[in-house]
C-alpha positions as CSV (number, residue, x, y, z in Angstrom):
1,X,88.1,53.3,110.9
2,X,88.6,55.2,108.0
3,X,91.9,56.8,107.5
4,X,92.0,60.2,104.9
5,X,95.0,61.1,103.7
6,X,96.1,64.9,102.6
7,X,96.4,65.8,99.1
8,X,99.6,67.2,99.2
9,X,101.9,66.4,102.0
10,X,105.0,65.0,103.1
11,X,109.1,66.0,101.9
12,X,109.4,69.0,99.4
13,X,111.6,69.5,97.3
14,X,114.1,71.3,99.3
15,X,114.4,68.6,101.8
16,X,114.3,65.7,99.7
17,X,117.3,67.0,97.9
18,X,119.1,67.9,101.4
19,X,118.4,64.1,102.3
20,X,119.4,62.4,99.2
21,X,122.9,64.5,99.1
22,X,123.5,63.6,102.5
23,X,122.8,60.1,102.1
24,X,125.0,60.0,99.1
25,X,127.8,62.0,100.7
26,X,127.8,59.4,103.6
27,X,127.9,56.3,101.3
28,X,130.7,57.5,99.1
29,X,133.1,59.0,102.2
30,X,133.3,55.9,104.6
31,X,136.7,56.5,105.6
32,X,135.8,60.0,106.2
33,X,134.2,62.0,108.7
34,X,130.9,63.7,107.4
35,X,129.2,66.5,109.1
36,X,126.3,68.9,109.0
37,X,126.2,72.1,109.4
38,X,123.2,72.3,112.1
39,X,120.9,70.1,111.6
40,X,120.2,69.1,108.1
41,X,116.4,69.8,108.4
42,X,114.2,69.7,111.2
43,X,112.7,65.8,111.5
44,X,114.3,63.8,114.3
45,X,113.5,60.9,112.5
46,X,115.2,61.3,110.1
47,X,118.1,62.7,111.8
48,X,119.0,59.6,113.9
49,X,118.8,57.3,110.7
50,X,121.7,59.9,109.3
51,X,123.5,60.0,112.4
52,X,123.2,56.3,112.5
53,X,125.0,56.3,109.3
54,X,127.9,58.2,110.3
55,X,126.5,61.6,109.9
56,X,127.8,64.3,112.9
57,X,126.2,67.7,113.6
58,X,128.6,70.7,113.8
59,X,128.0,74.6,114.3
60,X,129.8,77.6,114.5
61,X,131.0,76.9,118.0
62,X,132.4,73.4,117.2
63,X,133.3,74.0,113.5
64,X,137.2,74.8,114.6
65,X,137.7,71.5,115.5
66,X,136.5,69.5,112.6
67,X,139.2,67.3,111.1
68,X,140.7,69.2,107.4
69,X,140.1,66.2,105.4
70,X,136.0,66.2,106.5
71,X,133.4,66.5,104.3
72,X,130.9,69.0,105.5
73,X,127.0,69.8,104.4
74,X,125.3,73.1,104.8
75,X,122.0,72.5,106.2
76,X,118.9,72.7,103.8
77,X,117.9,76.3,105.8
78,X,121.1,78.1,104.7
79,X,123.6,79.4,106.7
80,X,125.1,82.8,107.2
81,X,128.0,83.6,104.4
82,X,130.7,84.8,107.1
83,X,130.0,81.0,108.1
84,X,130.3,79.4,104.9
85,X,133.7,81.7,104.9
86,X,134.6,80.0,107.4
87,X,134.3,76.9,106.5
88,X,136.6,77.8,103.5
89,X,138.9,78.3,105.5
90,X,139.0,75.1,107.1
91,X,139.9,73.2,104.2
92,X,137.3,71.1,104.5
93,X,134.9,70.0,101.4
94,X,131.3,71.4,101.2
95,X,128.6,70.0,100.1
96,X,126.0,72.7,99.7
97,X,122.7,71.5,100.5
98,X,120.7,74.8,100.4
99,X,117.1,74.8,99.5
100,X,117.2,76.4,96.5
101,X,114.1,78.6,97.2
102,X,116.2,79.7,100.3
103,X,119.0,80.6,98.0
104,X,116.7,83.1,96.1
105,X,115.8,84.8,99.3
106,X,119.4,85.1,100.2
107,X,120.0,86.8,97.1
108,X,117.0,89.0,97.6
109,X,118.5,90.4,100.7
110,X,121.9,90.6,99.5
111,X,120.9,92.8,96.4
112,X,118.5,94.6,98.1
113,X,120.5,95.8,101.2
114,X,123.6,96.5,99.2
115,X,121.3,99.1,97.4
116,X,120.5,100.8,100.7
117,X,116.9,99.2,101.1
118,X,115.7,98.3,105.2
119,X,114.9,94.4,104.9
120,X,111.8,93.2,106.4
121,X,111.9,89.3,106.7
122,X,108.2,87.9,108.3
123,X,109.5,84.3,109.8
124,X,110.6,82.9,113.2
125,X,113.5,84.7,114.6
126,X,115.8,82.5,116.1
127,X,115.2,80.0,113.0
128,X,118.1,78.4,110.6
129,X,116.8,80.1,107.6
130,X,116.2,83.3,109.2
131,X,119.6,83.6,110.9
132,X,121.0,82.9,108.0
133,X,119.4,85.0,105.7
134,X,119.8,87.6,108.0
135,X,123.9,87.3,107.9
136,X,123.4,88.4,103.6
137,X,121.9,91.8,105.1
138,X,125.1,94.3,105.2
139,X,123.7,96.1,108.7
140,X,122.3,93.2,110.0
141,X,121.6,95.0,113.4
142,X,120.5,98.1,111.9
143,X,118.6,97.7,108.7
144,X,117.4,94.2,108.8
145,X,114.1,93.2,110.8
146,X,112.2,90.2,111.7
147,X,108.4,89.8,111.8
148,X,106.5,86.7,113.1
149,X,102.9,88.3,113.2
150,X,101.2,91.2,112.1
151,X,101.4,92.3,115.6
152,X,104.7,92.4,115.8
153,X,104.8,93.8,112.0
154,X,103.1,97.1,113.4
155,X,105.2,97.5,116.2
156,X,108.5,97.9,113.4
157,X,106.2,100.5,111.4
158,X,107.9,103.5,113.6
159,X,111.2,102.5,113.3
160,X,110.9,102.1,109.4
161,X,107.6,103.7,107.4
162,X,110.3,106.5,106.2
163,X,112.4,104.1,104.9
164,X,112.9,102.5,101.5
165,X,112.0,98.9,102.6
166,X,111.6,95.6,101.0
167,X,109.0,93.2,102.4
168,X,109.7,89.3,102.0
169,X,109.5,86.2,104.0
170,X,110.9,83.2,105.4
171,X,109.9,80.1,102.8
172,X,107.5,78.2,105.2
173,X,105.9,81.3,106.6
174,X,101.8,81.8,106.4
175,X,100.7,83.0,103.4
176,X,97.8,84.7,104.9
177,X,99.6,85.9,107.5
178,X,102.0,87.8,105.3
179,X,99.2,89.2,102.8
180,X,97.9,91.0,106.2
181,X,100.9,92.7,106.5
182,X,101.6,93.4,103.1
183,X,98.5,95.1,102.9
184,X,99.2,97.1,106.1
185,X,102.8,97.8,104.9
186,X,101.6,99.3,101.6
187,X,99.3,101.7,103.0
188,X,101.5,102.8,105.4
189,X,105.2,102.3,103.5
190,X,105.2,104.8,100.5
191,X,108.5,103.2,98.9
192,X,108.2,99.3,99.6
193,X,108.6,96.5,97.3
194,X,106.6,93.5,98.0
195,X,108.7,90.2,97.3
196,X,106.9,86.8,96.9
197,X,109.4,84.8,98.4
198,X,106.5,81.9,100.5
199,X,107.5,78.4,99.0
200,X,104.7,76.7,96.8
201,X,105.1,73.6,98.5
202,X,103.9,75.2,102.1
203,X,101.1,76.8,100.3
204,X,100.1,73.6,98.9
205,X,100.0,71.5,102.3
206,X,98.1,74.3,103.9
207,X,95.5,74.2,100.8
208,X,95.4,70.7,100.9
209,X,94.8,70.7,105.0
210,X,91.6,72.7,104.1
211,X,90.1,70.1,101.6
212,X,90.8,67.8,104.1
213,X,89.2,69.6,106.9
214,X,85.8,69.0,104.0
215,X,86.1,65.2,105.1
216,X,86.5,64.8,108.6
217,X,86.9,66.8,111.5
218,X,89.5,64.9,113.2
219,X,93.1,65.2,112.0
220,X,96.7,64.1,113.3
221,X,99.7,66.3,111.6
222,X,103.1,64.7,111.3
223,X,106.6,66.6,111.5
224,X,109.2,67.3,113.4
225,X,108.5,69.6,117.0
226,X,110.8,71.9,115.7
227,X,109.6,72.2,111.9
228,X,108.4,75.5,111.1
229,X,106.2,74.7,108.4
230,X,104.5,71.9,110.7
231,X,103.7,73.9,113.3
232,X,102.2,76.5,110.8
233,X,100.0,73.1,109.6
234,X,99.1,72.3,113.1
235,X,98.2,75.8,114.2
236,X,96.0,75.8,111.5
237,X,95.0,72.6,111.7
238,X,93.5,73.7,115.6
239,X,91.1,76.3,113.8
240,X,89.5,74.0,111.0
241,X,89.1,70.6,113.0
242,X,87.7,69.5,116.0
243,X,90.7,67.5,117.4
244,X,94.1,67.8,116.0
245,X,97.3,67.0,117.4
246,X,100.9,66.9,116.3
247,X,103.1,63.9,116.3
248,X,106.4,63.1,115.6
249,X,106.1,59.4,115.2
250,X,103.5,56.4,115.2
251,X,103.6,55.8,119.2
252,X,102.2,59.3,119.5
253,X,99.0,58.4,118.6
254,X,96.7,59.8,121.5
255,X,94.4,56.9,122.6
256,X,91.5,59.5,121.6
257,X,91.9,59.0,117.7
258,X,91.6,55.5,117.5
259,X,88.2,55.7,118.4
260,X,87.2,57.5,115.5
261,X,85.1,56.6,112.7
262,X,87.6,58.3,110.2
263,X,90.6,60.6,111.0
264,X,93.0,62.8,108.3
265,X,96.4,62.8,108.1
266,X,99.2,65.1,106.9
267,X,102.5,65.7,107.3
268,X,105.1,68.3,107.0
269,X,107.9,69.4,104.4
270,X,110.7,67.5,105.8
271,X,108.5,64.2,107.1
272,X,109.4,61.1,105.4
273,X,106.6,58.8,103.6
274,X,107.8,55.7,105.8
275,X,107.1,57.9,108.8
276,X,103.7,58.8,107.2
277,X,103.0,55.2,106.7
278,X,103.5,53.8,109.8
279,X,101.1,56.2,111.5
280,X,98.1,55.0,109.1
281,X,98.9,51.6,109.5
282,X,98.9,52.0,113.4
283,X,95.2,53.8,113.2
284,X,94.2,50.6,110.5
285,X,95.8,48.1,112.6
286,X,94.2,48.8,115.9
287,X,91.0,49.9,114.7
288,X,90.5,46.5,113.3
């Protein structure tokens, strides 16, 4: 067996940062309890080696009966600012762990609302980084909307082609999903600003899924069931290959794959490389 691996793939810079401030957080407060704000990013993986570490998950539900002297981390998807308030209020100490491309579309929709403009946010509603982007929006129920396909993006165009709108989108969304409504949008929106707020690094894993889709027609995408981004890869990934699955870890190999001649692999934002690893040496390892 051959095994091909993805150009690009693997953590971004967003999570990698959220990691590595977590992990150092938890080494340097032993005697402290350390939380997260929601999950720090979406790999379960990962997750249970931080939680095995001392690392508890709160949320707004919970967050009233964390300890004063804690040490908590805002997830890497953001959270809402009456939340981080909150938090203030606690006297706990924060450790702001905010993908920074995140941040910029939380200012976008801060700036942009408080000038009177209808937000229109193409994501996953229901997701960290929408929720909380949605919370910088100062009529959240009124003026701010959620799009997760251009379906849905047509159905808003009543309630909003008279207003003065501003078109963004959550960081891991489809690019080409988003230029399809941003081409609708602007034909039908006369005053609508068009913000480029996609992250580079889902771009490039999607990119680098098509080369790979070049070399083999048989690929196995790696991330977390809950990862935005990863899904987006796999739902691709079901257009350009013949077989494709999506696993979480090494044992969830289908029996099918290891009977190919050469299969491609790629991973997610917030997948690790040891997870990554362990998958091709499984497909090596039997296949020999």
């Amino acid at each position: 067996m051959k095994v091909i691996r993805a150009d690009v793939m693997g953590f971004c810079m967003g999570v990698r940062r959220a990691v590595e401030a977590a992990d150092k957080t938890l080494d340097a407060n032993k005697d402290r309890k350390v939380f997260s704000f929601g999950p720090l990013i979406h790999n379960p993986v990962i997750l249970s080696k931080l939680e095995e570490k001392g690392l508890f998950i709160t949320d707004e539900n919970t967050v009233h009966s964390i300890p004063k002297d804690s040490v908590v981390i805002i997830r890497a998807h953001g959270i809402r600012p009456d939340l981080k308030a909150l938090l203030d209020q606690s006297r706990v100490e924060i450790v702001d762990a905010t993908c920074p491309k995140v941040v910029a579309n939380q200012k976008v929709v801060k700036k942009y609302s408080a000038q009177g403009y209808t937000i229109i946010l193409t994501g996953d509603n229901g997701h960290g980084e929408v929720e909380g982007i949605r919370g910088f929006a100062e009529n959240p129920d009124r003026d701010f909307f959620v799009a997760g396909d251009l379906n849905q993006a047509l159905n808003l165009l009543p309630l909003i082609k008279d207003k003065k709108c501003v078109l963004l989108s959550q960081t891991t969304f489809s690019q080409k999903e988003f230029d399809s409504i941003a081409q609708v949008y602007t034909k039908e929106i006369p005053d609508l600003k068009v913000m480029a707020t996609i992250c580079s690094a889902t771009c490039e894993r999607q990119q680098a899924l098509e080369k790979l889709a070049l070399k083999t027609d048989s690929v196995i995408i790696i991330g977390g069931k809950k990862s935005a981004n990863t899904i987006r890869l796999f739902e691709k990934a079901r257009i350009l290959f013949k077989k494709a699955v999506h696993i979480e870890t090494a044992q969830e190999i289908p029996d099918d794959f290891y009977k190919s001649d050469v299969v491609g692999i790629t991973a997610g934002a917030s997948t690790p490389d040891f997870v990554i690893d362990e998958v091709e040496k499984a497909l090596l390892k039997t296949s020999k």
